[in-house]
N, C-alpha and C positions, 0 to 999 in steps of 0.2 A: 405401420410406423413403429419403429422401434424404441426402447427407453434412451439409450443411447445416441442417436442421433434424431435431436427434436427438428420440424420441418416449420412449425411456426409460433408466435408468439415469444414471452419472453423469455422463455429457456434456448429458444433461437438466438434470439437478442444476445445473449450471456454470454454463449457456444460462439458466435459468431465474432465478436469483439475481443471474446481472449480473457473475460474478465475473472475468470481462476485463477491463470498464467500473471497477471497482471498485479493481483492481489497478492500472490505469493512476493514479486520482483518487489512490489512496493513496500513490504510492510518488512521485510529481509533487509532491503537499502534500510528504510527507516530505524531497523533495531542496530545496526550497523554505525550508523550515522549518531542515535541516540547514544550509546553506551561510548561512545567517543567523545563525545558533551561531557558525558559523567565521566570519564575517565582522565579530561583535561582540566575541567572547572571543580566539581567537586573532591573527587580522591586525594587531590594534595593539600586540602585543609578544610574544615567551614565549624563556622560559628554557631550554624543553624541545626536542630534534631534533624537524625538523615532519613528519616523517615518523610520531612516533607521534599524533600531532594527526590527522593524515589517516586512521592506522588505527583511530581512534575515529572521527572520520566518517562513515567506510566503515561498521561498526558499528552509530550513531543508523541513516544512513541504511536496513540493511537491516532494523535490527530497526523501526523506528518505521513505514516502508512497511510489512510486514508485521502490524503490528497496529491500522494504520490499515485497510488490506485489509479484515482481519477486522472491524471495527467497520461499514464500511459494506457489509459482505456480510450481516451482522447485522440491521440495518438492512433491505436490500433483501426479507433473509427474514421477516421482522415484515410488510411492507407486502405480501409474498405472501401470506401466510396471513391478513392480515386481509383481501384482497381477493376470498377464495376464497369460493365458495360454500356 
C-alpha cells in the first residue's frame, strides 16, 4: 500500500469524494462571492467601525466555504454511487 493511494478507511473516503478539489472550489466561490458583499454593501459608505464589517466577512467567508464544501462533496457522492456498480 502506498501513501498515496489509500485502499481503505477514511483517507479513502476523502480521495474518493473529491473533498480537496471540493474545498478549494468552495471556499474560492465563497471568497469570490464574499468580497462582492463587501464591495457592494460596505465600500460606498457605513456608519459602523470597519473592523466589525471585516469580522462579518471573515464569518460569510468561512461559514459560506464550508457549506459550499459540503454541497459539492454531496454532489461528488451522489455521482459515486450512481456510477458504481
Amino acid at each position: 500500500m502506498s501513501e498515496s493511494e489509500p485502499e481503505s478507511g477514511a483517507a479513502a473516503l476523502v480521495a474518493a469524494l473529491n473533498v480537496p478539489r471540493n474545498a478549494k472550489y468552495g471556499f474560492s466561490l465563497s471568497a469570490v462571492l464574499t468580497a462582492g458583499l463587501v464591495a457592494l454593501f460596505v465600500l460606498p459608505g457605513t456608519a459602523r467601525p470597519t473592523y466589525l464589517y471585516g469580522a462579518l466577512a471573515f464569518v460569510l467567508l468561512v461559514s459560506l466555504g464550508g457549506l459550499l464544501t459540503a454541497l459539492f462533496t454531496v454532489v461528488s457522492a451522489v455521482r459515486l454511487a450512481r456510477s458504481a456498480p
